[in-house]
C-alpha positions in Angstrom: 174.8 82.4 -89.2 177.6 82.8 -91.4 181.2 81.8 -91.5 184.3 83.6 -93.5 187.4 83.3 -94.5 189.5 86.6 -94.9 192.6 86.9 -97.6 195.7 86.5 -95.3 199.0 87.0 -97.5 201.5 86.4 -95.1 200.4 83.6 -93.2 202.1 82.6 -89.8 202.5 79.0 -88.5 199.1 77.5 -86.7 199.1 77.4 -83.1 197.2 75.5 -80.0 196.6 76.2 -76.5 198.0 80.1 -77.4 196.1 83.0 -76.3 194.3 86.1 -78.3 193.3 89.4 -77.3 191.8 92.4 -79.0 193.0 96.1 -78.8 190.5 99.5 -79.1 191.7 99.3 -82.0 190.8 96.1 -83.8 194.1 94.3 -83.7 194.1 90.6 -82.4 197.3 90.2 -80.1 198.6 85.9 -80.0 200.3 85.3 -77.8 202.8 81.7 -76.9 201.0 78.6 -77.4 202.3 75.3 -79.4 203.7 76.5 -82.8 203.5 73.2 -84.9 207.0 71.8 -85.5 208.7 74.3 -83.5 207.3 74.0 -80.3 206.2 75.8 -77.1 207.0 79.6 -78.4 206.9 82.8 -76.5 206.5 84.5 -79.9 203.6 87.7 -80.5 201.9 88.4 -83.6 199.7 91.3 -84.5 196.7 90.4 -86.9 195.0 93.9 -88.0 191.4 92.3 -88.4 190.6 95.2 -90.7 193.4 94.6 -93.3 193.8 91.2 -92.3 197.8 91.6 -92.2 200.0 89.8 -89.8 202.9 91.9 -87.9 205.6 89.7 -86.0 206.7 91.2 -82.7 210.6 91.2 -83.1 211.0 91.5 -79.3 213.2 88.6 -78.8 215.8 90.0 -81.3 216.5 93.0 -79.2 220.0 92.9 -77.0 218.4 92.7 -73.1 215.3 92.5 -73.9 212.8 91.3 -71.3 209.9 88.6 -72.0 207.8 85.8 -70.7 209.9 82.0 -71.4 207.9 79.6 -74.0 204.1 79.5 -73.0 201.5 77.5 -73.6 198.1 77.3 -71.5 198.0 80.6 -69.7 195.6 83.2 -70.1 195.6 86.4 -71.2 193.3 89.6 -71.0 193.5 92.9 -72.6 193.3 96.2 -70.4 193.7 99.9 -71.1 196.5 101.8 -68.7 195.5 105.4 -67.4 196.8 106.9 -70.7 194.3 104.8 -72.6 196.9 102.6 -74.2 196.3 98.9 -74.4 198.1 97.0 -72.4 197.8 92.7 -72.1 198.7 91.1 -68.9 199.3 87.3 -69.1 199.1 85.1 -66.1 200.6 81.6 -65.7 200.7 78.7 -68.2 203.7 76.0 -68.7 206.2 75.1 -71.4 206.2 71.9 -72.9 205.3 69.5 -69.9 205.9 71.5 -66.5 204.0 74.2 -65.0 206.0 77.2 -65.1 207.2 77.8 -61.4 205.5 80.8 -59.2 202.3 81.7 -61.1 204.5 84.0 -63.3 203.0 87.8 -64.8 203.7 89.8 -67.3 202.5 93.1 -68.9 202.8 93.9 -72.6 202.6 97.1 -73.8 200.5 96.8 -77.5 202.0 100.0 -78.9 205.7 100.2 -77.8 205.9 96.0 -77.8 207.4 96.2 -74.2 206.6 93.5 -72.0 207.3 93.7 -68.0 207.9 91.2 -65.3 204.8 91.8 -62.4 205.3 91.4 -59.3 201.8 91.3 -57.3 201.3 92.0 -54.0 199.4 89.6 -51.3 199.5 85.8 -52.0 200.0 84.2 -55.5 197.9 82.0 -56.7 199.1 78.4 -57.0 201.0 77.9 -60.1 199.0 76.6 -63.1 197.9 76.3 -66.5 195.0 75.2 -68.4 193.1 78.2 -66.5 190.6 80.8 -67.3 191.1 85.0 -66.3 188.3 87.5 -66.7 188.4 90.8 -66.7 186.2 93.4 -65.2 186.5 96.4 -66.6 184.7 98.7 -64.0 186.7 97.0 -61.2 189.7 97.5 -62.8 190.2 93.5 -61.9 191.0 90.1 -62.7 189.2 87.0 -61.2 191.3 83.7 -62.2 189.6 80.5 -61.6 190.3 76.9 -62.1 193.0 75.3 -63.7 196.0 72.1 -63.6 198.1 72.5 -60.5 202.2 71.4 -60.8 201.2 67.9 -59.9 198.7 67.9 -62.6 195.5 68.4 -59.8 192.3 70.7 -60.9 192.0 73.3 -58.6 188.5 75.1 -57.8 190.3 78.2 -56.5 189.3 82.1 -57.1 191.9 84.8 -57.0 191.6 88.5 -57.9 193.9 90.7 -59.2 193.7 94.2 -59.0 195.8 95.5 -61.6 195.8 99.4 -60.1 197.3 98.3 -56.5 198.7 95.4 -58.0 197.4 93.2 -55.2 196.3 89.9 -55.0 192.8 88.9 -53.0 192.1 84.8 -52.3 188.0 85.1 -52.6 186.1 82.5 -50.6 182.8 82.6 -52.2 179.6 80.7 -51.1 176.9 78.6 -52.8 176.9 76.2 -54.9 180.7 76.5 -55.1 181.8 74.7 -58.7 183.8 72.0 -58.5 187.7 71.8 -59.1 188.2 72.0 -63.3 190.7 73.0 -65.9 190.0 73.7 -69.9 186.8 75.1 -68.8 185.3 78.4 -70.4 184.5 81.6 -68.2 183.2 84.6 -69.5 181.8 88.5 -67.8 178.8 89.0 -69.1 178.1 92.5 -66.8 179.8 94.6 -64.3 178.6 91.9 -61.8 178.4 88.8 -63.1 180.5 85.8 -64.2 180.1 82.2 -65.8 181.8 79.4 -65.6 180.9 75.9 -67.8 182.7 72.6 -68.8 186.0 71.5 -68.2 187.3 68.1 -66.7 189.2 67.3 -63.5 192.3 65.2 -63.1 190.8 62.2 -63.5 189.2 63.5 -66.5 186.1 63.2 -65.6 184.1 66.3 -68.1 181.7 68.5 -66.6 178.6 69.9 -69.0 177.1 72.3 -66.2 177.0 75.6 -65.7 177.9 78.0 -63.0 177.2 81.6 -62.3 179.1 83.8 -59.9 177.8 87.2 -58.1 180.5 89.5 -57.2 178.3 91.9 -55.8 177.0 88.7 -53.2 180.5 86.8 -53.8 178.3 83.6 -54.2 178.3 80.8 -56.6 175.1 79.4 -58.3 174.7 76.3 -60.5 172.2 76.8 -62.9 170.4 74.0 -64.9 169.8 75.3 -68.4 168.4 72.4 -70.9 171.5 70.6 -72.1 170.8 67.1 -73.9 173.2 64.1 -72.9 174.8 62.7 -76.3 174.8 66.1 -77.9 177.6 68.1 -78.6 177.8 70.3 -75.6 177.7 67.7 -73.3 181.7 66.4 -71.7 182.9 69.2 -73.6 186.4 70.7 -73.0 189.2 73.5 -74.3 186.4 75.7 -76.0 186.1 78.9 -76.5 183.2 81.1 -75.2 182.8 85.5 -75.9 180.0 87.5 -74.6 178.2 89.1 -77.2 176.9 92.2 -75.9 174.0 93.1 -78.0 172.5 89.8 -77.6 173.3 89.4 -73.6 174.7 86.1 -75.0 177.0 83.5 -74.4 179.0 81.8 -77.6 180.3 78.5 -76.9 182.1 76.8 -80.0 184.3 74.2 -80.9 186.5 72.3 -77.8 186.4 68.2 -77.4 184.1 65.7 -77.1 184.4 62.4 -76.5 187.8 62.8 -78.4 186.2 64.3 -81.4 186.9 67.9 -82.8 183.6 69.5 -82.4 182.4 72.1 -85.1 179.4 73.1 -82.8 178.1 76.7 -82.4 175.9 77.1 -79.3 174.9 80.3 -77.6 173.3 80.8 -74.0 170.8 83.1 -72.8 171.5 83.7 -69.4 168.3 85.9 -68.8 165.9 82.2 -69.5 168.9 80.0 -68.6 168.3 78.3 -71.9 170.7 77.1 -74.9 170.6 77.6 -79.0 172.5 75.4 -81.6 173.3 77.7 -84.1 172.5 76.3 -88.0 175.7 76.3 -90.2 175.2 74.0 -92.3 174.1 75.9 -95.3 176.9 78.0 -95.7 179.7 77.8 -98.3 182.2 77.7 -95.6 182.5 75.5 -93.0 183.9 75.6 -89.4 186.6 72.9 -89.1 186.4 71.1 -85.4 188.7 72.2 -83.2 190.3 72.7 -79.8 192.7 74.7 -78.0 192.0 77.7 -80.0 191.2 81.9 -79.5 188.1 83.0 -80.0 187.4 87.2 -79.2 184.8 89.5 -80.4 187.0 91.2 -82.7 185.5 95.2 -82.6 184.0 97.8 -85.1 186.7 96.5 -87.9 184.7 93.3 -88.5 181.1 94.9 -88.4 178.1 93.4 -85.9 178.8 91.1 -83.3 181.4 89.3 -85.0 183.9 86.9 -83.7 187.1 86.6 -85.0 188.8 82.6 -84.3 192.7 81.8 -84.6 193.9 78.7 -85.2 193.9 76.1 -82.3 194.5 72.0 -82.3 192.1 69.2 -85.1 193.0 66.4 -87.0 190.8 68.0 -89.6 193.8 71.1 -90.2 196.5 70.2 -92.3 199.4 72.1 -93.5 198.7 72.9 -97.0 195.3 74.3 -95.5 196.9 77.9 -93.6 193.5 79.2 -94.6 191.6 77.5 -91.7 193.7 78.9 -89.4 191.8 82.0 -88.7 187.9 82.4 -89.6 185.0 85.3 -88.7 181.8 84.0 -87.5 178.6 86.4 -87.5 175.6 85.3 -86.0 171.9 86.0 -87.3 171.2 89.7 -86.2 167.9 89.0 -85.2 166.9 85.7 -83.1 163.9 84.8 -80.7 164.9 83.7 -77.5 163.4 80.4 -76.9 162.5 81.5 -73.2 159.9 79.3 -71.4 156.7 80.6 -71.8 156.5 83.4 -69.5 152.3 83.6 -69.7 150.0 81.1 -71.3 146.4 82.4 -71.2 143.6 80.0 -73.1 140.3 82.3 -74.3 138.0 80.4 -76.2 140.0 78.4 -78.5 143.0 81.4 -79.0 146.2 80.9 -76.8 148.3 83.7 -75.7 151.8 83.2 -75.1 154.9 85.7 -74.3 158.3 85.5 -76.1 161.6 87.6 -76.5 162.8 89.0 -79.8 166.2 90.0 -80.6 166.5 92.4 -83.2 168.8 94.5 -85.5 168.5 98.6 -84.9 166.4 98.7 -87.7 164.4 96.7 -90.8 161.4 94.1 -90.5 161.6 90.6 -89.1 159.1 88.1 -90.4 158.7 84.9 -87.7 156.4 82.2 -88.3 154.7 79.7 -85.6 153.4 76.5 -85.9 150.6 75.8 -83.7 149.6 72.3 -83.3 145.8 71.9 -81.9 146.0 68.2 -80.3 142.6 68.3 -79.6 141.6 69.1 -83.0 144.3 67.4 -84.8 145.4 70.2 -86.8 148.4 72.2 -87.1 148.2 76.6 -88.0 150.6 78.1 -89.3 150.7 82.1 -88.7 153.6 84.7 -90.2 153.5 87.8 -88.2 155.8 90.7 -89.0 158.0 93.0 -86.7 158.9 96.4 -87.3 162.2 96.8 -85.2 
């Protein structure tokens, strides 16, 4: 697992609690968010990830032009129109202490920098911020959940918004519906299928569990995957999380705990239900804690599952240190799931067990086990080698 640092000339001023978004084409869109000494902004920049040059929208300068007001804590997803041209729809947030009034929406078209007051129909969500959208592709929708209500309340809500009748749908769900959280993390990981983990409420009491949602059934689940109190991805809050496709992973990084800027990687299977903390530490580079940041998986410009990360909120990230402010992290291409054992069969004194490997396309993987015999007191270790 590897961090890196790209060469960024003309840097741009950090920001926290902003929003990213990736086009076909491999450019991150940033969105609002807390601009360091100048505040809440409204401002857009364009990061090519494959010539890793910044591009300010100059939107605001334009006589009548129409755009969102300063932003901070909305979301944002990135869609394609019927044309096939990106556009980013951004739902909600606040300025510098107040919820912004009404649940506001706006469309942005990437290529001609247009943005578009929307006007949904059906009833709007509650107004909010600190919220998570997902969108599903196939559905041509966008479920919003959770979030700070104008009176500073978590709500436990789920909305969906269909952006080709531009309609509004209040779900009720059943199961094991999740309790009411903001600065949580939610994430599609099919078609089908949504997750939902951390986050506090209004009291600020954190959450470290982990919900999954079946549109198909419109029922929640809470799932129990092996999560160690005291470690870092327990009470954690404002993280990021990106579905890594190849893997049919989930990668949770950074956010808060206890207080503390975390520089945690973990990933989660949802297949076994079961968590990895990814190794770092023998990098040259390191990941600097952090919260309130963007995290997306930044396309074919960056290579295999890689995951581009802008800026975001630490004590650790100074000013005369721009270069922290966006990184690319690539995990191992190959890892073993560490499933449960799915069959243990004992023949004489040989034990059979079943595992998961994930694997590049091509090449040889060498694993190793350790075997520890109690009864004999010895420990075998075997290297077996995989032609992928």
């Amino acid at each position: 697992d590897s961090w890196v640092i790209p060469n960024i000339e003309n840097y741009h001023p950090e920001r926290a609690a902003h929003s990213v978004a990736v086009t076909q084409d491999s450019r991150l869109i940033v969105f609002g968010g807390v601009a360091g000494d100048l505040g809440v902004t409204n401002e857009v920049l364009h990061l090519n990830l494959g010539t890793s040059l910044f591009e300010e929208d100059d939107t605001p300068s334009l006589p009548g032009a129409l755009m969102p007001i300063p932003t901070m804590a909305h979301a944002a997803v990135m869609t394609q129109d019927a044309s096939g041209k990106d556009v980013m729809f951004v739902f909600g947030g606040q300025g510098a202490s107040d919820v912004h009034a009404g649940f506001p929406v706006w469309s942005y078209d990437v290529s001609s920098r247009v943005w578009s007051p929307v006007d949904p129909d059906g009833s709007a969500p509650n107004p909010r911020s600190f919220h998570q959208a997902v969108y599903f592709h196939d559905r041509r929708e966008v479920y919003i959940f959770g979030g700070k209500f104008s009176t500073g309340q978590a709500l436990s809500d789920l909305v969906a918004y269909n952006i080709d009748s531009n309609t509004y749908s209040a779900l009720q769900p059943t199961g094991d519906l999740p309790p009411a959280r903001l600065g949580h993390v939610a994430v599609a990981t099919s078609s089908s299928s949504m997750f939902v983990f951390g986050g506090r409420d209004e009291t600020y009491t954190t959450f470290d569990d982990m919900y999954q949602l079946d549109l198909a059934l419109m029922k929640w689940t809470r799932l129990s995957p092996n999560i160690t109190k005291g470690s870092y991805l327990y009470d954690m809050l404002y993280m990021s999380a990106v579905f890594l496709p190849q893997r049919q992973s989930i990668l949770i990084m950074g956010g808060s705990v206890y207080n503390t800027d975390s520089e945690a990687v973990f990933e989660y299977f949802p297949a076994t239900n079961v968590w990895n903390q990814h190794t770092t530490d023998g990098g040259l580079i390191k990941f600097v804690g952090r919260d309130l940041f963007g995290a997306v998986l930044c396309g074919s410009a960056c290579g295999y599952e890689t995951v581009a990360v802008f800026s975001g909120r630490s004590g650790s990230i100074s000013e005369a240190e721009p270069w922290r402010q966006v990184m690319f992290y690539t995990p191992e291409r190959f890892n073993i799931l560490p499933a449960p054992l799915l069959e243990t069969r004992e023949t004489g004194t040989q034990t059979n067990f079943s595992f998961t490997l994930n694997a590049p396309p091509s090449g040889a993987v060498l694993v190793t086990f350790n075997t520890n015999n109690t009864r004999e007191g010895v420990v075998v270790s075997s290297t077996l080698q995989f032609d992928t």
